[in-house]
N, CA, C and O atoms as a Maestro MAE file, in Angstrom:
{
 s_m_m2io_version
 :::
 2.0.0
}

f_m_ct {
 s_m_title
 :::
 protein
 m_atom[272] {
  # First column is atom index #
  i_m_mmod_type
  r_m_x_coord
  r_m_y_coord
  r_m_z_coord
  i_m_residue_number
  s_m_chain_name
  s_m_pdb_residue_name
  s_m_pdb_atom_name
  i_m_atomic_number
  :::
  1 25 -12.277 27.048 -76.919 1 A "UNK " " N  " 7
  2 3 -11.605 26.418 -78.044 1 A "UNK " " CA " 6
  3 2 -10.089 26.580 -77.883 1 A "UNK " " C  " 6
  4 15 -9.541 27.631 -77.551 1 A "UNK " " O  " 8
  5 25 -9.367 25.229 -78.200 2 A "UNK " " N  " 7
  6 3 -7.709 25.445 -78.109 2 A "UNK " " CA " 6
  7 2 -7.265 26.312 -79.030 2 A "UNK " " C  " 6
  8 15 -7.922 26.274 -80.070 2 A "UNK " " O  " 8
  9 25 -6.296 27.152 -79.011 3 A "UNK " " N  " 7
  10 3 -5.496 27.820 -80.054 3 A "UNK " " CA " 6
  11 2 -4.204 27.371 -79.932 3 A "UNK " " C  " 6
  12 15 -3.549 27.136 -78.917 3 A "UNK " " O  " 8
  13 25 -3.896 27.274 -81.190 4 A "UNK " " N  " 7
  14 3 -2.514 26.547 -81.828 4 A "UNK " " CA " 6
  15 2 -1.344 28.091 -81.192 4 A "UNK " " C  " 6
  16 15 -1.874 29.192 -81.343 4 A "UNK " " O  " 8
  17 25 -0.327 28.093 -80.740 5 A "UNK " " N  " 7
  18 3 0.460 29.347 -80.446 5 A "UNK " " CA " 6
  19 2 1.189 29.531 -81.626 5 A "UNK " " C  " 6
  20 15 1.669 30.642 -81.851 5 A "UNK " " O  " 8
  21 25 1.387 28.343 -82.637 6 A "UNK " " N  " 7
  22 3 2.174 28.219 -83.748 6 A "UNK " " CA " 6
  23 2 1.471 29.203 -84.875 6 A "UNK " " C  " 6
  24 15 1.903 30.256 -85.346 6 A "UNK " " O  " 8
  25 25 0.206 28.480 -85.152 7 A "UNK " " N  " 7
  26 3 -0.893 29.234 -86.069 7 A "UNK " " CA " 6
  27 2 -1.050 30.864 -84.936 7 A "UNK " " C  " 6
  28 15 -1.206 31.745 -85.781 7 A "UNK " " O  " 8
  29 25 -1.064 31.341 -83.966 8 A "UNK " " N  " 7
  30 3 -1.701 32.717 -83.435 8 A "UNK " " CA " 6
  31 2 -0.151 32.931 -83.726 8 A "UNK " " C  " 6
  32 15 -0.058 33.547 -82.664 8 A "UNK " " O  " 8
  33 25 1.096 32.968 -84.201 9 A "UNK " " N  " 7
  34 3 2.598 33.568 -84.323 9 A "UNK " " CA " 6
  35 2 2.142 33.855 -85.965 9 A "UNK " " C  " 6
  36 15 2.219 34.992 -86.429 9 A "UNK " " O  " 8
  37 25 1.702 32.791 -86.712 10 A "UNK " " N  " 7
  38 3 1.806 33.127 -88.196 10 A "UNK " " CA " 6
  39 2 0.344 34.106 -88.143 10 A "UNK " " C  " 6
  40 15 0.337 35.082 -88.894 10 A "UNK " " O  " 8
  41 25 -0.075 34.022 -87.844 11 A "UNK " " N  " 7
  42 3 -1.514 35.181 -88.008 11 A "UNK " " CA " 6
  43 2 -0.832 36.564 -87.744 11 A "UNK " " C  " 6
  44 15 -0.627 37.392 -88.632 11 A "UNK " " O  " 8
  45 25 -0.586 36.685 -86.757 12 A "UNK " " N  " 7
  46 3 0.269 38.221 -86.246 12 A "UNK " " CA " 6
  47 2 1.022 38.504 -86.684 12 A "UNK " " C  " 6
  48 15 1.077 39.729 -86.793 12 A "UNK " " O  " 8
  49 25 2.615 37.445 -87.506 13 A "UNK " " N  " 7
  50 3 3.264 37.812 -88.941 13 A "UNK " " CA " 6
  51 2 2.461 38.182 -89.989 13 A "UNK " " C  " 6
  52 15 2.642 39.328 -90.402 13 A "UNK " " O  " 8
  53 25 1.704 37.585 -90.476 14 A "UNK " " N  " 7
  54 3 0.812 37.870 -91.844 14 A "UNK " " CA " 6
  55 2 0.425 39.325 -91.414 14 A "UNK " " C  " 6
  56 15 0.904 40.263 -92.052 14 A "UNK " " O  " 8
  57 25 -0.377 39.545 -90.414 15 A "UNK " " N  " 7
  58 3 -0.928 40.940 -90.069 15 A "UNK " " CA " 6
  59 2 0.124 42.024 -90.243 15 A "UNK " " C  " 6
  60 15 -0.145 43.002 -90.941 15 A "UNK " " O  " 8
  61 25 1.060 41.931 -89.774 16 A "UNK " " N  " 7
  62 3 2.346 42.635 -89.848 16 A "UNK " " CA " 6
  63 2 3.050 43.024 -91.128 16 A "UNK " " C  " 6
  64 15 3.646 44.086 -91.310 16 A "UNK " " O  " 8
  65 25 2.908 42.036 -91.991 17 A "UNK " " N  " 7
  66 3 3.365 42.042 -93.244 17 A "UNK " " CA " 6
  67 2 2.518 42.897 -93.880 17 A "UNK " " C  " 6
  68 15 2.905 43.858 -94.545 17 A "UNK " " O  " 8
  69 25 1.052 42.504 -93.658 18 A "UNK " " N  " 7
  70 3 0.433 43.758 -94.588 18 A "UNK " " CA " 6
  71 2 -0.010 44.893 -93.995 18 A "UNK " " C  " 6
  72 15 -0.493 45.756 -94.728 18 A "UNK " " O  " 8
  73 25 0.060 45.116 -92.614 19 A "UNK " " N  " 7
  74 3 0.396 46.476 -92.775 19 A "UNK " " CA " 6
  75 2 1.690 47.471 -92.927 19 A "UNK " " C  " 6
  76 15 1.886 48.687 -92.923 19 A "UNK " " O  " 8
  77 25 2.467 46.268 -93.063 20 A "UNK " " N  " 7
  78 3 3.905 47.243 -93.753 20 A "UNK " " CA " 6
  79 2 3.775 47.224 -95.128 20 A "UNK " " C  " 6
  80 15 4.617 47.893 -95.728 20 A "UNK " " O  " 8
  81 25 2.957 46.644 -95.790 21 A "UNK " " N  " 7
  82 3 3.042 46.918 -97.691 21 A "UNK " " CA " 6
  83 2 1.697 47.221 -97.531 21 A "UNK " " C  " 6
  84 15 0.984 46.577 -98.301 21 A "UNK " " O  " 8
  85 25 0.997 48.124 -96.655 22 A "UNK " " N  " 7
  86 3 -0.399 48.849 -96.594 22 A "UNK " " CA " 6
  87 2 -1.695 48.028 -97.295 22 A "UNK " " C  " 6
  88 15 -2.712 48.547 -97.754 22 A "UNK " " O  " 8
  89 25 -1.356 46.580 -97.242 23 A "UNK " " N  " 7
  90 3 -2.397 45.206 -97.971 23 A "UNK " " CA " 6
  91 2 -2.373 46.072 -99.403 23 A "UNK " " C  " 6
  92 15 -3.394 46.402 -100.007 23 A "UNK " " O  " 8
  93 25 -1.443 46.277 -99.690 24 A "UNK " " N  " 7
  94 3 -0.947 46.251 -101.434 24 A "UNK " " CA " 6
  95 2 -0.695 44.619 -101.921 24 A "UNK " " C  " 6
  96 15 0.467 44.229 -101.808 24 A "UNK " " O  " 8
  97 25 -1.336 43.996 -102.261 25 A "UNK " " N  " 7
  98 3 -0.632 42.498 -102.597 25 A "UNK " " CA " 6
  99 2 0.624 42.716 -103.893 25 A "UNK " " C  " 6
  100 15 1.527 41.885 -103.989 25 A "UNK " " O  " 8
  101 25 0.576 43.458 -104.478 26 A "UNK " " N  " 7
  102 3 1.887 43.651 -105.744 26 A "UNK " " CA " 6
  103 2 2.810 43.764 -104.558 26 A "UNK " " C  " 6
  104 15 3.522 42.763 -104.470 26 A "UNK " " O  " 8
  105 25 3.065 44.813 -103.457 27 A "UNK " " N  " 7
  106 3 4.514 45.481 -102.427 27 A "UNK " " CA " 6
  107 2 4.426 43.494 -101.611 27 A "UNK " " C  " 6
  108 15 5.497 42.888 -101.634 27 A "UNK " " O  " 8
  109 25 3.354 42.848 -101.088 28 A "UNK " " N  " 7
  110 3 3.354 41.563 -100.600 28 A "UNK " " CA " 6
  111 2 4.350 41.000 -100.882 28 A "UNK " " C  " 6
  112 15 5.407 40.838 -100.272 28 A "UNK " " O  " 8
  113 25 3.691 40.425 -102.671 29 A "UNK " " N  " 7
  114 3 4.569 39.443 -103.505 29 A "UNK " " CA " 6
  115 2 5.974 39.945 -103.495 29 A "UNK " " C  " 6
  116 15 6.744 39.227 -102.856 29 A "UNK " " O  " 8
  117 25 6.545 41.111 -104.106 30 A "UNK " " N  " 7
  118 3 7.669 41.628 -103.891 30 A "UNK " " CA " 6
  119 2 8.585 41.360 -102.986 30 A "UNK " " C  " 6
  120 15 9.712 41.136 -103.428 30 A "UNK " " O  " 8
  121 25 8.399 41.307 -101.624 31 A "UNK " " N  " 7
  122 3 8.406 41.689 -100.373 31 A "UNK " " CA " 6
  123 2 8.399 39.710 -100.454 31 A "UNK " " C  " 6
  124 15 9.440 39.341 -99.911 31 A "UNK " " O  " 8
  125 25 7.750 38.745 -100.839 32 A "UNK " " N  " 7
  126 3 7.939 37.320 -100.477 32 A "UNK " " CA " 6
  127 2 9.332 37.021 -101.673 32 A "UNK " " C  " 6
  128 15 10.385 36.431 -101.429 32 A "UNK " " O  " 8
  129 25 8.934 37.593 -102.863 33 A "UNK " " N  " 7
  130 3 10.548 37.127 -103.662 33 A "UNK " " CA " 6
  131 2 11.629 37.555 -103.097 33 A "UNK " " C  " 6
  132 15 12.568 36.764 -103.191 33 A "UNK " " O  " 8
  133 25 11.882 38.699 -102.439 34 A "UNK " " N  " 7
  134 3 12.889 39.030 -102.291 34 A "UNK " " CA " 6
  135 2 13.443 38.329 -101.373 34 A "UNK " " C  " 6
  136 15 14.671 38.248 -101.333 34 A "UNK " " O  " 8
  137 25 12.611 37.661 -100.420 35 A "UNK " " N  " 7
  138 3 12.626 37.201 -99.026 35 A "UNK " " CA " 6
  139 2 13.694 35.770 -99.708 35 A "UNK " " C  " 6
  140 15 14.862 35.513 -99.416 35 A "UNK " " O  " 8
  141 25 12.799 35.067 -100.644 36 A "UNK " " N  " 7
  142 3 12.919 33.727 -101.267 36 A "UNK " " CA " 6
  143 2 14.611 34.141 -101.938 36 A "UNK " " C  " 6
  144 15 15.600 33.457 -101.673 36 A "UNK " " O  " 8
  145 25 14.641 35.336 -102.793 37 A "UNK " " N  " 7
  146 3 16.212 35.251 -103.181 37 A "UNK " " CA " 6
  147 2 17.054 35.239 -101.933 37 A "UNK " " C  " 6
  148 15 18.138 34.656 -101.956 37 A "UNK " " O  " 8
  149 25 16.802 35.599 -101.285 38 A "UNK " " N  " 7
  150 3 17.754 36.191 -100.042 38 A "UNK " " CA " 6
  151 2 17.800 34.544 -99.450 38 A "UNK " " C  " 6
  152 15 19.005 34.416 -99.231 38 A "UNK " " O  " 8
  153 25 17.270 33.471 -99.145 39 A "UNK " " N  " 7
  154 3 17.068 32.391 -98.782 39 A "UNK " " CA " 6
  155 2 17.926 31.554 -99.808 39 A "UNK " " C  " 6
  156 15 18.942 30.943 -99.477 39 A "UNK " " O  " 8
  157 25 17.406 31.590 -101.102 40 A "UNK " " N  " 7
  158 3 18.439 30.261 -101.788 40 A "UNK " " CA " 6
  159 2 19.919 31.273 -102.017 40 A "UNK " " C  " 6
  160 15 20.821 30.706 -102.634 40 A "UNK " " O  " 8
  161 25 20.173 32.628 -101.579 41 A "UNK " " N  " 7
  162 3 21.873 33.034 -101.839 41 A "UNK " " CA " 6
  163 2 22.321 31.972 -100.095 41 A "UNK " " C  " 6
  164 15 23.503 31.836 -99.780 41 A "UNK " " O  " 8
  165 25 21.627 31.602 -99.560 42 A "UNK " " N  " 7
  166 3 22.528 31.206 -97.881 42 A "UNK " " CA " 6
  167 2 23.165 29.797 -98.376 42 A "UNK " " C  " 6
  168 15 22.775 28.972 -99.204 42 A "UNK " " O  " 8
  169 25 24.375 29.861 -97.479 43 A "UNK " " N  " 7
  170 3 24.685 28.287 -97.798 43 A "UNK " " CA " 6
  171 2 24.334 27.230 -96.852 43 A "UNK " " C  " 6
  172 15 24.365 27.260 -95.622 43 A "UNK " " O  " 8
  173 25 23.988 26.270 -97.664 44 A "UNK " " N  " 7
  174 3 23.005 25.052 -97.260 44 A "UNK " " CA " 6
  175 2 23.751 24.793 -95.985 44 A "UNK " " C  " 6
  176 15 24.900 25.192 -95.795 44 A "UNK " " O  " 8
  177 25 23.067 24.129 -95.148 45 A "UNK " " N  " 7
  178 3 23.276 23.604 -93.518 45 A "UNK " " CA " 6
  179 2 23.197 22.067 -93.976 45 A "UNK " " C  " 6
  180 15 22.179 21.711 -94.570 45 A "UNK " " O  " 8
  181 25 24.218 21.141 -93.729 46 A "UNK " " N  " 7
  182 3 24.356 19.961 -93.956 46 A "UNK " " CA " 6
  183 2 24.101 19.156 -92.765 46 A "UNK " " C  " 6
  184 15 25.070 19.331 -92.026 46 A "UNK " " O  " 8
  185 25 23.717 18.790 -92.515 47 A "UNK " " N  " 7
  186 3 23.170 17.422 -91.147 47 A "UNK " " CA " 6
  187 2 23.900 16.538 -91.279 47 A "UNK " " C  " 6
  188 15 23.794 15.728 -92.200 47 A "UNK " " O  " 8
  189 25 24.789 16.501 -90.399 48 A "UNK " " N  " 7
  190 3 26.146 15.220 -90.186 48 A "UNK " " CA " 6
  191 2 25.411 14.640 -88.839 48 A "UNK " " C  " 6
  192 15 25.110 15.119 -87.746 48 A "UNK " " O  " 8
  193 25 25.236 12.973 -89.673 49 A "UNK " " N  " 7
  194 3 24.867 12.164 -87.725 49 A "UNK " " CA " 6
  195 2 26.451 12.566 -86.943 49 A "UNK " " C  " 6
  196 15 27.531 13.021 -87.320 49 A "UNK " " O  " 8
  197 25 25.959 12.185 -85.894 50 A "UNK " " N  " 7
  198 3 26.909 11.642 -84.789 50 A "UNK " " CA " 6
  199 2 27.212 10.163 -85.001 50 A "UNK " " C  " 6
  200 15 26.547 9.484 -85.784 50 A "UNK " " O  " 8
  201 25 28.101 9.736 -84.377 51 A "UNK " " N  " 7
  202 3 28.763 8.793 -84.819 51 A "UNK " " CA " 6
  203 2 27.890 7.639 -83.364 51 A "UNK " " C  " 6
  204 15 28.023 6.415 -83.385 51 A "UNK " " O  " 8
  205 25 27.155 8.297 -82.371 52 A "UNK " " N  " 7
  206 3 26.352 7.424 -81.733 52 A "UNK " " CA " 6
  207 2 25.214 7.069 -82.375 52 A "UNK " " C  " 6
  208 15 24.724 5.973 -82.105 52 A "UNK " " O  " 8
  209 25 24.467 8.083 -83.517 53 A "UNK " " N  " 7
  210 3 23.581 7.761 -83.639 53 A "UNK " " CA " 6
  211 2 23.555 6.410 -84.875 53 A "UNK " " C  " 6
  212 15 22.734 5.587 -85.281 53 A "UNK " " O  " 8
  213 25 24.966 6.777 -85.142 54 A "UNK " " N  " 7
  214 3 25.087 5.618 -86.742 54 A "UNK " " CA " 6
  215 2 25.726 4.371 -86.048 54 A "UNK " " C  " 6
  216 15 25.985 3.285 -86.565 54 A "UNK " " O  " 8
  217 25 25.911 4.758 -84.811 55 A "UNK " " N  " 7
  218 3 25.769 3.157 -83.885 55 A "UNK " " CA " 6
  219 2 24.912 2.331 -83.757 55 A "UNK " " C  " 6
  220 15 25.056 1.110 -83.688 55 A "UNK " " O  " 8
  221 25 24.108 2.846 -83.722 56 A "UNK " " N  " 7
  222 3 22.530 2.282 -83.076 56 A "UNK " " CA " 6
  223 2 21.877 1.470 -84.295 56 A "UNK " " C  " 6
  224 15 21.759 1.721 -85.494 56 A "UNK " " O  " 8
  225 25 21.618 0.724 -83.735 57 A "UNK " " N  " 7
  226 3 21.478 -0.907 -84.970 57 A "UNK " " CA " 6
  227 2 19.724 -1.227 -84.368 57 A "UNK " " C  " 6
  228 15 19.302 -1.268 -83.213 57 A "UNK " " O  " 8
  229 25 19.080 -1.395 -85.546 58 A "UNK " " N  " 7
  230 3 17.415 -2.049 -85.182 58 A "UNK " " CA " 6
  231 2 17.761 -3.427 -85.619 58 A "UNK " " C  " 6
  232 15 17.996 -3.812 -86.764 58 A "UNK " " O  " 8
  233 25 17.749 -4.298 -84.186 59 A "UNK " " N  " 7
  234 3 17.660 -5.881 -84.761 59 A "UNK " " CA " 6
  235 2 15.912 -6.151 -85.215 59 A "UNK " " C  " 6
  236 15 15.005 -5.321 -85.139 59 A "UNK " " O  " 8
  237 25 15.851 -7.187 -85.561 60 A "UNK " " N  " 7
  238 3 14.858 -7.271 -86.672 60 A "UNK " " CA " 6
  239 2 13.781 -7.915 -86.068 60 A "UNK " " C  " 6
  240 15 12.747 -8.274 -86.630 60 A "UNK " " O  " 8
  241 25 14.171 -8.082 -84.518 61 A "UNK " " N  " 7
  242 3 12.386 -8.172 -83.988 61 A "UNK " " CA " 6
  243 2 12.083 -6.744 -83.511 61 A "UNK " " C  " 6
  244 15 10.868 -6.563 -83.591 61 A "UNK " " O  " 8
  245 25 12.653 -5.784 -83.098 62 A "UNK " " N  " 7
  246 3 12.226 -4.172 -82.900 62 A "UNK " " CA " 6
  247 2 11.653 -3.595 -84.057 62 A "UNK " " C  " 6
  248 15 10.690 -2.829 -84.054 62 A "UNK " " O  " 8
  249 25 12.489 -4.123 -85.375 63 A "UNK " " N  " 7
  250 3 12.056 -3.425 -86.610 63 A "UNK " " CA " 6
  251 2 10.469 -4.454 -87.083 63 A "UNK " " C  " 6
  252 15 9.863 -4.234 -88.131 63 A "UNK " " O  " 8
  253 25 10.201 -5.135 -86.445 64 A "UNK " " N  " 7
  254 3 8.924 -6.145 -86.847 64 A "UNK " " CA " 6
  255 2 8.085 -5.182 -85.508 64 A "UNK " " C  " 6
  256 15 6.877 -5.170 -85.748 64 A "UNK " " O  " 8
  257 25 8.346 -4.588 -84.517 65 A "UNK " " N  " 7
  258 3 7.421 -4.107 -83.637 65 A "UNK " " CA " 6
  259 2 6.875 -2.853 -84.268 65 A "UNK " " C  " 6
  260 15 5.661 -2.669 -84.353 65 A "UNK " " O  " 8
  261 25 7.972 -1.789 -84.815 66 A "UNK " " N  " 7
  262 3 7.603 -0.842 -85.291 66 A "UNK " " CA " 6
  263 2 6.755 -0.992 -87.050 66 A "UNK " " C  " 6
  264 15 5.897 -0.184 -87.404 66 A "UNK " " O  " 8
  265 25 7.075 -1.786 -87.652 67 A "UNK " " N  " 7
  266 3 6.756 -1.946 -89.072 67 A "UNK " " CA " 6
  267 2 4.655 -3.116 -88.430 67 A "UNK " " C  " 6
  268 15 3.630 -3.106 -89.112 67 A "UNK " " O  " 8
  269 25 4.792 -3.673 -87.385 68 A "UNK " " N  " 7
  270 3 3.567 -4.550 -87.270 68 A "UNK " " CA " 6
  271 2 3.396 -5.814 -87.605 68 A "UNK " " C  " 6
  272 15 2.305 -6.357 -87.430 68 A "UNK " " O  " 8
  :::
 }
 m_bond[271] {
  # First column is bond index #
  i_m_from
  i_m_to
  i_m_order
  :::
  1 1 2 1
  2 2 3 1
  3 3 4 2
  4 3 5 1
  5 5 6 1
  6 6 7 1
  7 7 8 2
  8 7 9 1
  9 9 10 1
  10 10 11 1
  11 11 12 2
  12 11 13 1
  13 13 14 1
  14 14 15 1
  15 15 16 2
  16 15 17 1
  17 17 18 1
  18 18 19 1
  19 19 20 2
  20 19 21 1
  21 21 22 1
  22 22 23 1
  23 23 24 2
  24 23 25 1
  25 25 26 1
  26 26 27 1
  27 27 28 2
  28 27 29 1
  29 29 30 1
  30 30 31 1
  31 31 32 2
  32 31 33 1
  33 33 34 1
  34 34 35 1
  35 35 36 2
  36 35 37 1
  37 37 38 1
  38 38 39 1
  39 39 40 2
  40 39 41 1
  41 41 42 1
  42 42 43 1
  43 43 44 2
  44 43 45 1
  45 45 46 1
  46 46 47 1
  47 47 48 2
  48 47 49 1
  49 49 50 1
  50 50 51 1
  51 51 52 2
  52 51 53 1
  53 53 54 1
  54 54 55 1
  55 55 56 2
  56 55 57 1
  57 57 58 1
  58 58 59 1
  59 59 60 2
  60 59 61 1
  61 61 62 1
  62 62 63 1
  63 63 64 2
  64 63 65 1
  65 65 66 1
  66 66 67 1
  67 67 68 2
  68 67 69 1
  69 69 70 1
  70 70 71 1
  71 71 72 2
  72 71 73 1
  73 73 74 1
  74 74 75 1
  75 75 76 2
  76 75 77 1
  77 77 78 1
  78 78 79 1
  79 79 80 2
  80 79 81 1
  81 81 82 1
  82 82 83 1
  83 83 84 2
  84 83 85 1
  85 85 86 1
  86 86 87 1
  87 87 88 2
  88 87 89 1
  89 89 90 1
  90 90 91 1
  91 91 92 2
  92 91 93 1
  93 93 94 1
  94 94 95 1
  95 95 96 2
  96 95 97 1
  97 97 98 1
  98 98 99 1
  99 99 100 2
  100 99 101 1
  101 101 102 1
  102 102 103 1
  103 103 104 2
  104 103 105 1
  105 105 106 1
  106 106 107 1
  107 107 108 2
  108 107 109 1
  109 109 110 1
  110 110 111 1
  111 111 112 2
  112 111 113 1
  113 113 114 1
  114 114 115 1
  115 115 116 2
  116 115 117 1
  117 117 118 1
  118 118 119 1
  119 119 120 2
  120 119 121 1
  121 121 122 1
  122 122 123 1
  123 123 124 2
  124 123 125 1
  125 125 126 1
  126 126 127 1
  127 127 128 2
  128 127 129 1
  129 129 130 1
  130 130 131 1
  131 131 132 2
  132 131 133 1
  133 133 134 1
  134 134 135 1
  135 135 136 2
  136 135 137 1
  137 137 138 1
  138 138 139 1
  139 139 140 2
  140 139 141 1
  141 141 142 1
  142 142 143 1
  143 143 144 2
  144 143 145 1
  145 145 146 1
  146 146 147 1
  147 147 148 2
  148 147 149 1
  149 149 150 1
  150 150 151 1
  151 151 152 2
  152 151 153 1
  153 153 154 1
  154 154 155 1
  155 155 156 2
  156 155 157 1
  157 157 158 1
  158 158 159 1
  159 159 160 2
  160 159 161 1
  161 161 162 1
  162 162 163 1
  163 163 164 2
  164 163 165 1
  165 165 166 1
  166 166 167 1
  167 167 168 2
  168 167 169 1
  169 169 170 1
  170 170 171 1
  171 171 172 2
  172 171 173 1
  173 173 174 1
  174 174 175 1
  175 175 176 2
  176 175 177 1
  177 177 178 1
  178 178 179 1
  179 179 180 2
  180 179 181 1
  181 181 182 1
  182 182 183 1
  183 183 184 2
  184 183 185 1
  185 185 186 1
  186 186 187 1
  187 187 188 2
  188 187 189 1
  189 189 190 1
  190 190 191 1
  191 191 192 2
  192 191 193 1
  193 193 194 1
  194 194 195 1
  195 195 196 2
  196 195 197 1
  197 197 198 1
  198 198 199 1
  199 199 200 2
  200 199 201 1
  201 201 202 1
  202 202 203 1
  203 203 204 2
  204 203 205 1
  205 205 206 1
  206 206 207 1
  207 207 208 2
  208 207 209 1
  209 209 210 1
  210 210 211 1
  211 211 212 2
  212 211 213 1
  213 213 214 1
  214 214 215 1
  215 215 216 2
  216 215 217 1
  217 217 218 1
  218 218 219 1
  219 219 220 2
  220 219 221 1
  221 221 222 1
  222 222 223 1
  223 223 224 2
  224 223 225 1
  225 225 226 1
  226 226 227 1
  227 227 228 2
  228 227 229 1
  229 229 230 1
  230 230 231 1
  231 231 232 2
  232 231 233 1
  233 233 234 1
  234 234 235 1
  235 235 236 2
  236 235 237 1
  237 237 238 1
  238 238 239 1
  239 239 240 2
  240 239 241 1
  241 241 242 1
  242 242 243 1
  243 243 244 2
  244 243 245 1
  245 245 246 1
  246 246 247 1
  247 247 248 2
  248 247 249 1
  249 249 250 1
  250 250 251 1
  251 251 252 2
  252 251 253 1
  253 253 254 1
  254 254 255 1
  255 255 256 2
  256 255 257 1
  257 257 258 1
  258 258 259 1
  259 259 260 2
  260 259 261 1
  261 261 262 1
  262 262 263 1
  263 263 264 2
  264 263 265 1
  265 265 266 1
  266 266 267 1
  267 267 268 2
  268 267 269 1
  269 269 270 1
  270 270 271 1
  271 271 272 2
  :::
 }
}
């Protein structure tokens, strides 16, 4: 059977997590808010195109190939 390497990384985090809050789920939750405050104090990362990519024009038989 295939294994995802993405899903076997979050399995071995999760494992990790509870044996550092000893699978207490109250020290868990704690331990995920704090995570979550600490996340919305960062300042946002804004995504500026490039000025090639706001070049790039779909004429309207490409946009009829992709749409069908």
């Amino acid at each position: 059977m295939w294994q995802d390497p993405i899903i076997e990384e979050i399995h071995k985090i999760r494992l990790e997590i509870e044996t550092d809050c000893h699978c207490n789920f109250d020290e868990i939750f704690y331990q995920a808010v704090q995570a979550h405050k600490q996340f919305l104090l960062q300042e946002p990362i804004i995504m500026i195109p490039n000025q090639a990519s706001i070049d790039k024009s779909i004429d309207e038989e490409s946009l009829r190939g992709v749409i069908g």
